[in-house]
Backbone bond lengths (Angstrom), bond angles and torsions (degrees), N, CA, C in turn:
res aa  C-N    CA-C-N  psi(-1)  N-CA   C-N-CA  omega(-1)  CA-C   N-CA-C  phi
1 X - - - 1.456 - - 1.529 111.30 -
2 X 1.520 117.25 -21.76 1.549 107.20 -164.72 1.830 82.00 -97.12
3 X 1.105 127.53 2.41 1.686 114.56 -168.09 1.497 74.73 -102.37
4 X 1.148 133.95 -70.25 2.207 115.39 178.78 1.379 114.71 -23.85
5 X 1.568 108.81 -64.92 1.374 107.59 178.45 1.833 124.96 -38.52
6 X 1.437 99.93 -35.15 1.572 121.89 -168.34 1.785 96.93 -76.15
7 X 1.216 101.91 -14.16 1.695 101.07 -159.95 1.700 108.31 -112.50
8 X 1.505 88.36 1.05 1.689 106.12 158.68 1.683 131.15 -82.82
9 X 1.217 95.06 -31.98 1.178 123.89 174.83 1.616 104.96 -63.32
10 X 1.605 100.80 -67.81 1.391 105.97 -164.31 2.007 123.98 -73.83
11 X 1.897 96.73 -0.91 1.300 109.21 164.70 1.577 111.38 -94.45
12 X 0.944 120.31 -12.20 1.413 123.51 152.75 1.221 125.05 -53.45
13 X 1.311 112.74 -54.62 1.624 138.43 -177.69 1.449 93.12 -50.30
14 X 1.591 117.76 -65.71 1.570 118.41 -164.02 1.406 109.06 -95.64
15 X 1.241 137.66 -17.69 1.138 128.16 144.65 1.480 128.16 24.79
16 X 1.459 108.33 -93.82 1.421 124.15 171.38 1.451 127.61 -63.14
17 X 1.794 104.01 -14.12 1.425 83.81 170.17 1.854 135.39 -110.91
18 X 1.438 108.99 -5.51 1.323 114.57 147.41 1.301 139.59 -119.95
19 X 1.293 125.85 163.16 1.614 115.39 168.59 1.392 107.53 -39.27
20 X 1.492 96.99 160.63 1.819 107.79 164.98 1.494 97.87 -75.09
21 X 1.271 145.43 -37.65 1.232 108.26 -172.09 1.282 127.10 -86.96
22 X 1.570 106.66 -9.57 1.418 111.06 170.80 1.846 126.09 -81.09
23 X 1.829 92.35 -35.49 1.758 87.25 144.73 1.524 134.83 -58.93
24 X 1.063 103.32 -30.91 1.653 109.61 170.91 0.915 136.84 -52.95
25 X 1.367 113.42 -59.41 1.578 132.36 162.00 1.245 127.16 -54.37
26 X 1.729 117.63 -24.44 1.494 113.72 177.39 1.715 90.13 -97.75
27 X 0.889 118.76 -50.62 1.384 118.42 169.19 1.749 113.63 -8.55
28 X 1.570 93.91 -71.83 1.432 125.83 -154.54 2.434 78.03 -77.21
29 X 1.537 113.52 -74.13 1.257 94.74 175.16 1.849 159.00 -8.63
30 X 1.502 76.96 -84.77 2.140 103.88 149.51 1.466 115.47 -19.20
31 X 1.266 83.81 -72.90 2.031 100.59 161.63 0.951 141.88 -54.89
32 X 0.884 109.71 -31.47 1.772 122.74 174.76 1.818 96.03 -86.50
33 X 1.330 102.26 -55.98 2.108 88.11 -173.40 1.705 111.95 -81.99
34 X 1.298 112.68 -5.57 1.588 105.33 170.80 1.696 97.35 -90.36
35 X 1.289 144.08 22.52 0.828 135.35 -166.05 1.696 111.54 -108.40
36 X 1.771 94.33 -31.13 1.499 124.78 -154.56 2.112 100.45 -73.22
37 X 1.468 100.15 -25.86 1.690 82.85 160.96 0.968 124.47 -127.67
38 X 1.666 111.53 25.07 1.643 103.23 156.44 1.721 114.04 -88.57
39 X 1.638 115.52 -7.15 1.321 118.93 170.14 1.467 86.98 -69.81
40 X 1.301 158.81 -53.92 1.563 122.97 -165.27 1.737 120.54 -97.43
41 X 1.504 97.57 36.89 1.656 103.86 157.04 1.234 116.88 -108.84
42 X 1.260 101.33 -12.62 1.421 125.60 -166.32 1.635 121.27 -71.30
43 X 1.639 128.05 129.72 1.831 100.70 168.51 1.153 115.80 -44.81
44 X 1.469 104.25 155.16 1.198 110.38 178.08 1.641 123.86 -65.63
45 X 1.630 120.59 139.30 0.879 96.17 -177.83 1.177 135.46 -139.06
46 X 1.725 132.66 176.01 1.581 111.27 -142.40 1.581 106.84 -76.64
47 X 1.374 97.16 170.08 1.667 112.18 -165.45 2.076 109.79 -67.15
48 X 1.328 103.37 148.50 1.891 111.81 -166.46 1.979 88.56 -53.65
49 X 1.285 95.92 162.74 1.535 114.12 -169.97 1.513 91.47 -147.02
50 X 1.750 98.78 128.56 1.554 92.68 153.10 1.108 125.06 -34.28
51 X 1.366 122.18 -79.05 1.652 130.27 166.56 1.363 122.24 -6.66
52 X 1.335 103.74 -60.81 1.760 123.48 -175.93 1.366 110.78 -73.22
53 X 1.585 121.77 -11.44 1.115 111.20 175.20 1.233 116.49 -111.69
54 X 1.413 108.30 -16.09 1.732 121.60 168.07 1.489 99.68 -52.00
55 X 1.380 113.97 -63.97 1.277 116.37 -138.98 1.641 89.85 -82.31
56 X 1.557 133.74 1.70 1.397 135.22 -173.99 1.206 84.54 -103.80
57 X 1.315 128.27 -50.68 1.610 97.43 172.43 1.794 154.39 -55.22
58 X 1.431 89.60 -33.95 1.476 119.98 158.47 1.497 97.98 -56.04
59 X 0.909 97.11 -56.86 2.069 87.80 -163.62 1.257 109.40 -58.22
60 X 1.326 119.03 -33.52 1.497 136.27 176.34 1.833 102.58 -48.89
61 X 0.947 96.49 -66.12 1.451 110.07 178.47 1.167 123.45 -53.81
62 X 1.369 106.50 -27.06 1.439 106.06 -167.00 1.910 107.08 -102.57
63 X 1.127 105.14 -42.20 1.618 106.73 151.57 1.457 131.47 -45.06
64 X 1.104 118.63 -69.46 1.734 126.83 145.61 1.423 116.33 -31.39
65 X 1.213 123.27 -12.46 1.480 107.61 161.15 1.251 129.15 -115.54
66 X 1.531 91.94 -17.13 1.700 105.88 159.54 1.059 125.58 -73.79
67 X 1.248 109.65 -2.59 2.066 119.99 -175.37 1.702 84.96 -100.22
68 X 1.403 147.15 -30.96 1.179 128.19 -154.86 1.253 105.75 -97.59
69 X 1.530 103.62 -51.61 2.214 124.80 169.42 1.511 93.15 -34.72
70 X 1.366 104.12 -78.13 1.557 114.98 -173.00 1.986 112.70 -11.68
71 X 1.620 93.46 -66.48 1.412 116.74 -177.57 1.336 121.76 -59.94
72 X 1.126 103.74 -49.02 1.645 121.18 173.49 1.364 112.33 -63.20
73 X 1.449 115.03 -50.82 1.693 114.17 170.83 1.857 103.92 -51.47
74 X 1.187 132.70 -32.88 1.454 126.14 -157.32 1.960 90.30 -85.11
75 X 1.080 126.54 -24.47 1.568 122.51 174.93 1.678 99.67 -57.19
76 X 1.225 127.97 -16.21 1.498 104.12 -155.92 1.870 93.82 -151.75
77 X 1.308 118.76 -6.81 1.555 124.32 -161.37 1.707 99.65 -117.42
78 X 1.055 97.43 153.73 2.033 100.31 163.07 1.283 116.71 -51.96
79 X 1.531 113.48 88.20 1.886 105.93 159.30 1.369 114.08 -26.62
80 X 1.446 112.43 -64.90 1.895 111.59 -168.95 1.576 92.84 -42.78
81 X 1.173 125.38 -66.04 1.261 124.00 -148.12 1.030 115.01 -77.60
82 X 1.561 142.78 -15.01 1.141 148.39 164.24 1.763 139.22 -6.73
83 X 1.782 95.01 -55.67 1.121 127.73 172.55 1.249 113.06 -84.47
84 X 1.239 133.97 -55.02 1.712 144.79 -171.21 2.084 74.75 -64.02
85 X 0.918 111.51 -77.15 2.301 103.16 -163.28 1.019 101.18 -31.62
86 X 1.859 128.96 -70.63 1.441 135.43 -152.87 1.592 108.45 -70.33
87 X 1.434 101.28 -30.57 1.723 91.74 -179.00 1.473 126.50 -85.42
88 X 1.311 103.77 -16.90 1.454 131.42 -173.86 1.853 116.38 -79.83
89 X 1.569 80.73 -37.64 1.948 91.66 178.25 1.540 116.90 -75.77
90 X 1.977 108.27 -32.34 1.413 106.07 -168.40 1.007 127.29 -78.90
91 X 1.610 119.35 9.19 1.654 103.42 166.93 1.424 99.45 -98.18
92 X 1.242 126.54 -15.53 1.517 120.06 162.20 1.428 120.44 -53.66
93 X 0.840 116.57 -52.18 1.553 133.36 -171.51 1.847 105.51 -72.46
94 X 1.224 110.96 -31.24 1.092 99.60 178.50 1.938 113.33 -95.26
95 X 1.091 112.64 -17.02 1.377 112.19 159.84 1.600 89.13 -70.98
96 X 1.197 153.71 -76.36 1.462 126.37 -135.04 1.483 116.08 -70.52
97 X 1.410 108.93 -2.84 1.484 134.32 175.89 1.676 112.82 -81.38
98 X 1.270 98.82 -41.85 1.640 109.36 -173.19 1.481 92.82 -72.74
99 X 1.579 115.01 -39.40 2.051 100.12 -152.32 1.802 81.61 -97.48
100 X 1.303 122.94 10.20 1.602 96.36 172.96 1.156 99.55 -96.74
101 X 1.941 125.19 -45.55 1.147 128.72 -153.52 1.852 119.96 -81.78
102 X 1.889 94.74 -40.05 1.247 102.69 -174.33 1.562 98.32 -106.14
103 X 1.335 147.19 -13.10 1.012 128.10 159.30 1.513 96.52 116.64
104 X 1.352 121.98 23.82 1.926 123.05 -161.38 1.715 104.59 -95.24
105 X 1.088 96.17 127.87 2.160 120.24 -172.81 1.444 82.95 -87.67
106 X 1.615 106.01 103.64 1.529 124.66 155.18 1.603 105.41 -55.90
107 X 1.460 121.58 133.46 1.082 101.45 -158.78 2.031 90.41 -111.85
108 X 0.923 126.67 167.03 1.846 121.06 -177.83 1.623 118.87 -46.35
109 X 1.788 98.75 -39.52 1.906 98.76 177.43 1.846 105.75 -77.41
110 X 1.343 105.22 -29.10 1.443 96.29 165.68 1.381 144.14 -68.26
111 X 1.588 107.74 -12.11 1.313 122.11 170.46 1.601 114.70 -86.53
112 X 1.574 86.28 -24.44 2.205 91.12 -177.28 1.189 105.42 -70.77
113 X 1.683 120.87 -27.21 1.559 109.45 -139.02 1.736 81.03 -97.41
114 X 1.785 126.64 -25.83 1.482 104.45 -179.82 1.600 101.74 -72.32
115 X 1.508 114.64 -36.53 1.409 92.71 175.84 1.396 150.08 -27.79
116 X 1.463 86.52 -56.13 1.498 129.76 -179.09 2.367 104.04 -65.96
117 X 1.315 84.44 -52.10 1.895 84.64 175.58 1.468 113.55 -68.52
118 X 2.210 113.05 -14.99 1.463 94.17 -178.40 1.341 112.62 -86.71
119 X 1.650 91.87 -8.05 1.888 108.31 -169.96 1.591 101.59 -70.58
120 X 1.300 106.36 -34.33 1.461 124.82 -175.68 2.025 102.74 -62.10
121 X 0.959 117.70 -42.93 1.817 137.47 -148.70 1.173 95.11 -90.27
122 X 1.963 120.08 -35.18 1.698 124.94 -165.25 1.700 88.14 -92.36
123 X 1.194 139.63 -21.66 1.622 138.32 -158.80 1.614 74.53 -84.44
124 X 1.498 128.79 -59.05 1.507 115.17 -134.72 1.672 92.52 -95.14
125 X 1.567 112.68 2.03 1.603 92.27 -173.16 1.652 77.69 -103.91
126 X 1.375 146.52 -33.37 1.128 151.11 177.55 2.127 113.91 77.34
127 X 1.713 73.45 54.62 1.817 94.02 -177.79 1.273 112.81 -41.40
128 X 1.642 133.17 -29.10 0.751 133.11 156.69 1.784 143.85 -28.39
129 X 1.468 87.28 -23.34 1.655 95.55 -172.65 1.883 95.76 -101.66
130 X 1.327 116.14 -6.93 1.884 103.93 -160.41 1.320 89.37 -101.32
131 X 1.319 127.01 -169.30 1.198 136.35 -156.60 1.741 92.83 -136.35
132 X 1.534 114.55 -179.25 1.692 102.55 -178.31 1.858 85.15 -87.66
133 X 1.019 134.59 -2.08 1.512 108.22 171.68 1.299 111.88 -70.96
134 X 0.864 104.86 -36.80 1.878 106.62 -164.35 1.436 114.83 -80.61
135 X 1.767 102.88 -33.51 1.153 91.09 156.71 1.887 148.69 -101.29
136 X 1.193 95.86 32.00 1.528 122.80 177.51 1.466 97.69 -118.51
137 X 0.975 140.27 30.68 1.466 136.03 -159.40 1.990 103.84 -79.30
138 X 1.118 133.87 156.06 1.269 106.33 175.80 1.542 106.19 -76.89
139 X 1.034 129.76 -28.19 1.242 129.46 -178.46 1.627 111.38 -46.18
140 X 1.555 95.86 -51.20 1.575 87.38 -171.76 1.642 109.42 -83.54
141 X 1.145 120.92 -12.23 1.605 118.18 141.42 1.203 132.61 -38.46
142 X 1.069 127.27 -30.57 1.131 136.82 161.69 1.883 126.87 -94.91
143 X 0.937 121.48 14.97 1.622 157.94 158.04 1.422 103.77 -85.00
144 X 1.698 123.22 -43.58 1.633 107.26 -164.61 1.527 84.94 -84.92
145 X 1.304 119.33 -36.47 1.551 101.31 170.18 1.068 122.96 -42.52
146 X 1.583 105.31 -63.51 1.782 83.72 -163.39 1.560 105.77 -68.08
147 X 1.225 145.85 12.00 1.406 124.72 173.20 1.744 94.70 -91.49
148 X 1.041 129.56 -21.45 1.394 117.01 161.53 1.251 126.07 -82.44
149 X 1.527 122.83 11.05 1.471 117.36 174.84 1.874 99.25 -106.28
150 X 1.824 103.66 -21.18 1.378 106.66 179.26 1.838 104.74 -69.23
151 X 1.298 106.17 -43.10 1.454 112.10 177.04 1.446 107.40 -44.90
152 X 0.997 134.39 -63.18 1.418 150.78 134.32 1.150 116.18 7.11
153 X 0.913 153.20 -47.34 1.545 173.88 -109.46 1.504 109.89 -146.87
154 X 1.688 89.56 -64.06 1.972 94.01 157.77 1.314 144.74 -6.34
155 X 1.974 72.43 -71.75 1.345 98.80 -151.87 1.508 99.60 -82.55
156 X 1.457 125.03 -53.10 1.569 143.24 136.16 1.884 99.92 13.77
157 X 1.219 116.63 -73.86 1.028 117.14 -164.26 1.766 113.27 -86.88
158 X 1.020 100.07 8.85 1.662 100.70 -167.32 2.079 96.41 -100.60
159 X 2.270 91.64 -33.44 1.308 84.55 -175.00 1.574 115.19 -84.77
160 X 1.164 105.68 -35.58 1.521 124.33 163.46 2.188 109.18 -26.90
161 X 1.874 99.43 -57.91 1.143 79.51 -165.04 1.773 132.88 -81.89
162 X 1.442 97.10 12.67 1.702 117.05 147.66 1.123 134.22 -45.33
163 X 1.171 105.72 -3.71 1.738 121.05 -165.31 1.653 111.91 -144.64
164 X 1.480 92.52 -44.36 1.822 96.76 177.04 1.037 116.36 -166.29
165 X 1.756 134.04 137.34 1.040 150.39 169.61 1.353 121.11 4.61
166 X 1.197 122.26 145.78 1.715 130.62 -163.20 1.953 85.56 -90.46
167 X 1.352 114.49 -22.85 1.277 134.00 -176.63 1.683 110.95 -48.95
168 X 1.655 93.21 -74.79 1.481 125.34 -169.59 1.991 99.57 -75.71
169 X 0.847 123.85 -10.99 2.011 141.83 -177.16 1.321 89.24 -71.57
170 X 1.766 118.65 -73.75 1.451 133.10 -165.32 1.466 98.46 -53.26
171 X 1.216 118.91 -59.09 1.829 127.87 -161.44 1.444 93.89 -51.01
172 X 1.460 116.33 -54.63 1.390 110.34 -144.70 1.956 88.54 -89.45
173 X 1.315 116.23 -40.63 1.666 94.56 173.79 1.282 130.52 -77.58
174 X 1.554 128.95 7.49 1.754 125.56 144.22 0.803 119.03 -80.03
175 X 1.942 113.28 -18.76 1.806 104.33 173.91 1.178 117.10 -30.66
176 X 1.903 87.57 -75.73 0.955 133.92 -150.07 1.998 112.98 -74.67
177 X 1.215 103.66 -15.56 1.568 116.13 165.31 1.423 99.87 -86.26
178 X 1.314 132.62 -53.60 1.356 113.94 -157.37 1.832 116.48 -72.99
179 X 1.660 95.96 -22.93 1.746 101.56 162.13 1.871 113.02 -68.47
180 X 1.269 124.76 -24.27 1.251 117.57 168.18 1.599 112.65 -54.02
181 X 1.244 127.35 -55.47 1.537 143.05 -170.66 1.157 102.30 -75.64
182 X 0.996 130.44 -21.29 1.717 141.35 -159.14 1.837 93.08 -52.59
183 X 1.437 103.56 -69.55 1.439 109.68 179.91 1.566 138.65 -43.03
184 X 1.450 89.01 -19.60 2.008 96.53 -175.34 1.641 94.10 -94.99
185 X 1.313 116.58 -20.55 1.571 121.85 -159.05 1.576 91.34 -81.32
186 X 1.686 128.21 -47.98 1.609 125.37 -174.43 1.546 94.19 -71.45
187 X 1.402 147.21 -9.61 1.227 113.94 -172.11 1.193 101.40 -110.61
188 X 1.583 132.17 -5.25 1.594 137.82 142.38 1.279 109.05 -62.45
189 X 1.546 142.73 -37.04 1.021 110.55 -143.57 1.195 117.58 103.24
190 X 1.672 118.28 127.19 1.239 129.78 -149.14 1.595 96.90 -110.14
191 X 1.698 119.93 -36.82 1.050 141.07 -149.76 1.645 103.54 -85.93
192 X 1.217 117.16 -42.08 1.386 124.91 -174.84 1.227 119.28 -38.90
193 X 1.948 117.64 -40.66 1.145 96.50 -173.24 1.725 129.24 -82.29
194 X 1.843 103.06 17.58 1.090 108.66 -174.37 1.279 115.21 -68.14
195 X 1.550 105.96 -22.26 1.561 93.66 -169.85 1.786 124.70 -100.57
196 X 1.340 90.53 38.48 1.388 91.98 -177.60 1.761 120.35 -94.86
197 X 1.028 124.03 164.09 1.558 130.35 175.57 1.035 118.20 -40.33
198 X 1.342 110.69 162.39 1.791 115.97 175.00 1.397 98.35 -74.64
199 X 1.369 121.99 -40.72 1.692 116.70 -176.18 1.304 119.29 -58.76
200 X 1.715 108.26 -37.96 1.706 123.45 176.66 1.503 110.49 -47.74
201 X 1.415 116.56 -53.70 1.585 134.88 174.94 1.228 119.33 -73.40
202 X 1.646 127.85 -24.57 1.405 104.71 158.43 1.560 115.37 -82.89
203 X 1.178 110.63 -25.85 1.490 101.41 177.03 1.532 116.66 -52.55
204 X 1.578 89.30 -39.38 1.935 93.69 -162.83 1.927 105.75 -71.60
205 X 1.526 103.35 -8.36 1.167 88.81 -170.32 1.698 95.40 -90.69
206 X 1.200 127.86 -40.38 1.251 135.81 -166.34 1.411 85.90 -49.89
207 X 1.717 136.84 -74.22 1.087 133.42 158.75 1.278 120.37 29.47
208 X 1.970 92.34 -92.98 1.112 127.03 174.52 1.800 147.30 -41.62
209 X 1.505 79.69 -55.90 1.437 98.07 -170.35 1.754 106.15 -90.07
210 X 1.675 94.59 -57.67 1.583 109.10 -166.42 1.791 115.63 -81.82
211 X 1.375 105.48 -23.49 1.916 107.54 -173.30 1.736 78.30 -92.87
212 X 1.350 130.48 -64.31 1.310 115.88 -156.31 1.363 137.11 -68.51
213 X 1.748 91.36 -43.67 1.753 109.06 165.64 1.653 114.84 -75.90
214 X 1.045 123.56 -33.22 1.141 118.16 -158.26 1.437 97.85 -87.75
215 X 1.910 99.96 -82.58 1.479 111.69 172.06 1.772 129.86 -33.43
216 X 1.466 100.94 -48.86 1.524 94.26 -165.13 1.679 92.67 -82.51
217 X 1.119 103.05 -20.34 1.872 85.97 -172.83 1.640 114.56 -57.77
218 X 1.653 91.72 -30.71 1.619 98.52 -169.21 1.231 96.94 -74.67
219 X 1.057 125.95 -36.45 1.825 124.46 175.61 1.131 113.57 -48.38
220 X 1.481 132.72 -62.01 1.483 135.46 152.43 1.459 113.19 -10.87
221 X 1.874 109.73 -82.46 1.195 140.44 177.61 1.675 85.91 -32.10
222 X 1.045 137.60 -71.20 1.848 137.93 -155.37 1.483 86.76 -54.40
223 X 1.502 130.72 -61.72 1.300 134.62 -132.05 1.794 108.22 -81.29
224 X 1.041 96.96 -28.44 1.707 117.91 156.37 1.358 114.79 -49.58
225 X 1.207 107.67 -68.69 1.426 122.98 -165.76 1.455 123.91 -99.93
226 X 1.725 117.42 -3.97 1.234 121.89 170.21 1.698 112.60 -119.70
227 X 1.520 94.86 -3.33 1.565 97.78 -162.00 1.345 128.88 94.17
228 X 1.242 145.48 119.01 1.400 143.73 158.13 1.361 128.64 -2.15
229 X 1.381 122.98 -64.74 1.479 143.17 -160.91 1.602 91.38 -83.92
230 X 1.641 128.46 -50.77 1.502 121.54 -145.21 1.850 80.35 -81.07
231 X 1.367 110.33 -46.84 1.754 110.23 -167.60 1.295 104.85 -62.12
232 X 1.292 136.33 -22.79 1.500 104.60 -165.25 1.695 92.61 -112.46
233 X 1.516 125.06 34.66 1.133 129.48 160.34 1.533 117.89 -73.94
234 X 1.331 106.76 -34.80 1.579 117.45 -175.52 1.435 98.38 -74.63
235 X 1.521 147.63 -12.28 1.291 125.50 -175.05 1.817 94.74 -75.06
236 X 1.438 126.93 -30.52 1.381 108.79 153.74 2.053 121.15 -6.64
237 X 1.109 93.65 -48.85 1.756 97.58 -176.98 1.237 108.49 -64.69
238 X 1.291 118.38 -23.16 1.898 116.94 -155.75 1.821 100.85 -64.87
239 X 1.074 99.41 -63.13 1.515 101.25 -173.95 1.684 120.50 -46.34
240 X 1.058 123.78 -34.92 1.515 124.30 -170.29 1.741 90.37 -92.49
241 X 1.569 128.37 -56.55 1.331 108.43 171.65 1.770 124.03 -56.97
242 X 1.149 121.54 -10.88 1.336 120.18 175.77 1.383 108.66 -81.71
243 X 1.838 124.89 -32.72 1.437 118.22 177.14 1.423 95.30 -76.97
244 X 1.456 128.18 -42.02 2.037 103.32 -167.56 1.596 104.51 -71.42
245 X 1.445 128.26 -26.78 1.448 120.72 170.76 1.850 106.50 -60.64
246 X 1.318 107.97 -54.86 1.601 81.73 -173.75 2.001 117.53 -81.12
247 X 1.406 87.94 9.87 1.488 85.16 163.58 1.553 117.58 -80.49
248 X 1.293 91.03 -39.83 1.778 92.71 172.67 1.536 133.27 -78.87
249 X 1.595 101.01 -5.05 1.648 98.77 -173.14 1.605 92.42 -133.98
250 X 1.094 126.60 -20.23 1.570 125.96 153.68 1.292 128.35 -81.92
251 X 1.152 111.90 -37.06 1.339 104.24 176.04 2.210 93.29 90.10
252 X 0.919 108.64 39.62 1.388 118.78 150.93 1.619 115.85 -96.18
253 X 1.554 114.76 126.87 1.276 109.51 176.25 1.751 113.80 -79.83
254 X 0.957 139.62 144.32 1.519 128.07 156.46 1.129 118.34 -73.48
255 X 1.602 131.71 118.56 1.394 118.45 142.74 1.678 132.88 -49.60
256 X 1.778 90.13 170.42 1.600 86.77 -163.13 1.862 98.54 -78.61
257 X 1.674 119.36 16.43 1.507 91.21 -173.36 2.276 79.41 -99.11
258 X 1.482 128.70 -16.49 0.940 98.92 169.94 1.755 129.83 -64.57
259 X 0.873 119.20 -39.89 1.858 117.61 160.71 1.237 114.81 -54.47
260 X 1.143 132.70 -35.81 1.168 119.12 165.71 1.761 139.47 -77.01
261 X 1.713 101.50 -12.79 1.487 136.44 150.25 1.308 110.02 -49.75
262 X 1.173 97.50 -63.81 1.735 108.25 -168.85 1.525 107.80 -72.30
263 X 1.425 120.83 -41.28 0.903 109.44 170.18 1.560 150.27 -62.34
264 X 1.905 101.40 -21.11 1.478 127.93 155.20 1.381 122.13 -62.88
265 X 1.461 114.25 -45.26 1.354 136.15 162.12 1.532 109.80 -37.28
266 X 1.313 107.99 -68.04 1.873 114.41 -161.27 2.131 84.09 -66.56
267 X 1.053 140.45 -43.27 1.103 147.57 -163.74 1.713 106.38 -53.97
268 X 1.357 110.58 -45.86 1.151 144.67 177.10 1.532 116.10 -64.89
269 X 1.590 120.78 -28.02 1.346 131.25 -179.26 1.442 96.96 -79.06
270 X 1.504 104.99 -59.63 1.163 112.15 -174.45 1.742 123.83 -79.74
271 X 1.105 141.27 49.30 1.053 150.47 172.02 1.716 93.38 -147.36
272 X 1.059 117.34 -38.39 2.097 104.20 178.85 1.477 96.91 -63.73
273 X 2.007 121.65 -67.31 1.279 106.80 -176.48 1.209 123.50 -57.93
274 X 1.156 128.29 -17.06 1.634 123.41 -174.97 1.399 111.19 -73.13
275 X 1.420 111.36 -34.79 1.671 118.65 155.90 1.171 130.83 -78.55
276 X 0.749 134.80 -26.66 2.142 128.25 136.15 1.168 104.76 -45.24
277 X 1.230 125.54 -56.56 1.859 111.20 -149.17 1.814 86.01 -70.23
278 X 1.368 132.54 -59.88 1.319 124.01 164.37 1.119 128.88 -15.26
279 X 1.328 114.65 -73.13 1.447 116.40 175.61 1.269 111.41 -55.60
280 X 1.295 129.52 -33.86 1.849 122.22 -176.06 1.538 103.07 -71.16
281 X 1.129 119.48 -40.50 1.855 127.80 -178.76 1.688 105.61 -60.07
282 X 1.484 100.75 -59.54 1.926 88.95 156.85 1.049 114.96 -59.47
283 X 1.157 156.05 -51.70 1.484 128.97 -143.70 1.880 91.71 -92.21
């Protein structure tokens, strides 16, 4: 979660200098071919499954549209707030996904602790200061989406890894995202992004290599092995580690209602898992 947070920062950084779909696609790329020899350090692993590829396709889809919504909401929605909405909504969204799809009994500490993380999300976006225009904006309408296409994604990979590797999930959904973008990128121009900065290219790789390969795989890896709903409780953290990272490499100060965000937030992680790990010790 603090390497997401780090990868907020560094879409800031590049932001201004390409389209979203041409960030996307190398984004979504990078990833997919730095990926191709850590599959042979890797155990070996089990053979492609319809299933495993359904549900890699969906995810494909559903990432790729959360990279565009995402973008498109920031033309017309609060940049600042962007991150604190989308990160704040998706463990909501993905419990209302779990108790529609898989049938999961929200249990009373699980309803406090999203409470408690949105109470956490409204301190650090400090709703207090916007008006109901700003915050009905269509832009940020399109923010609760993408935390339901990230829910999506989740869940995608949680069913997926029944069949195949949290490993072989990642490979096959940057493939398969970076051929979506593929098309806007040849009618820009393939060449353009050569001429960008040394800063442009380490960011994009950190992006690339370290938030996507590293981080999201382990996110996967959690969602397997902790479940959907309990794993994507910790993106709660993203927002308060994304303001002390760009405090330290931007030079943004935090106010005292962000520590105290973050601090409701981390409160909030820990009261959902503490009620899973419970409930698993009973059952």
């Amino acid at each position: 979660m603090v390497i997401w947070g780090g990868s907020w920062v560094s879409a800031k950084v590049m932001a201004r200098h390409l389209t979203p779909e041409v960030l996307s696609f190398w984004r979504f790329f990078i990833s997919f071919v730095s990926f191709v020899p850590m599959l042979f350090f890797m155990p070996r692993q089990s053979a492609l499954s319809r299933s495993g590829v359904f549900y890699s396709v969906m995810g494909a889809l559903s990432i790729s549209a959360y990279m565009y919504f995402f973008f498109k909401g920031l033309e017309h929605g609060l940049a600042g707030a962007a991150g604190v909405l989308v990160t704040s909504l998706m463990p909501l969204m993905t419990l209302l996904l779990t108790i529609i799809l898989f049938r999961k009994k929200a249990s009373r500490r699980d309803m406090a602790g999203l409470i408690i993380g949105m109470a956490g999300a409204a301190v650090l976006l400090r709703v207090w200061s916007f008006d109901s225009h700003q915050i009905f904006m269509s832009g940020n309408l399109l923010f609760v989406l993408c935390a339901l296409l990230w829910a999506t994604v989740t869940i995608c990979s949680q069913r997926a890894a029944e069949t195949i590797s949290p490993y072989i999930f990642s490979f096959l959904t940057y493939g398969i995202s970076s051929l979506l973008f593929l098309p806007a990128v040849l009618a820009e121009g393939l060449t353009g992004i050569m001429h960008e900065s040394t800063i442009f290219w380490v960011n994009l790789i950190f992006l690339s290599v370290i938030s996507s390969n590293f981080a999201t795989t382990i996110y996967f890896i959690a969602a397997e092995r902790l479940g959907s709903y309990r794993t994507s409780s910790f993106v709660f953290l993203v927002p308060s580690s994304a303001m002390l990272l760009s405090w330290i490499f931007l030079g943004e100060v935090p106010q005292h209602s962000t520590i105290l965000g973050g601090a409701i937030a981390v409160s909030a992680v820990y009261l959902i898992n503490r009620s899973s790990a419970t409930a698993s010790k009973s059952a």
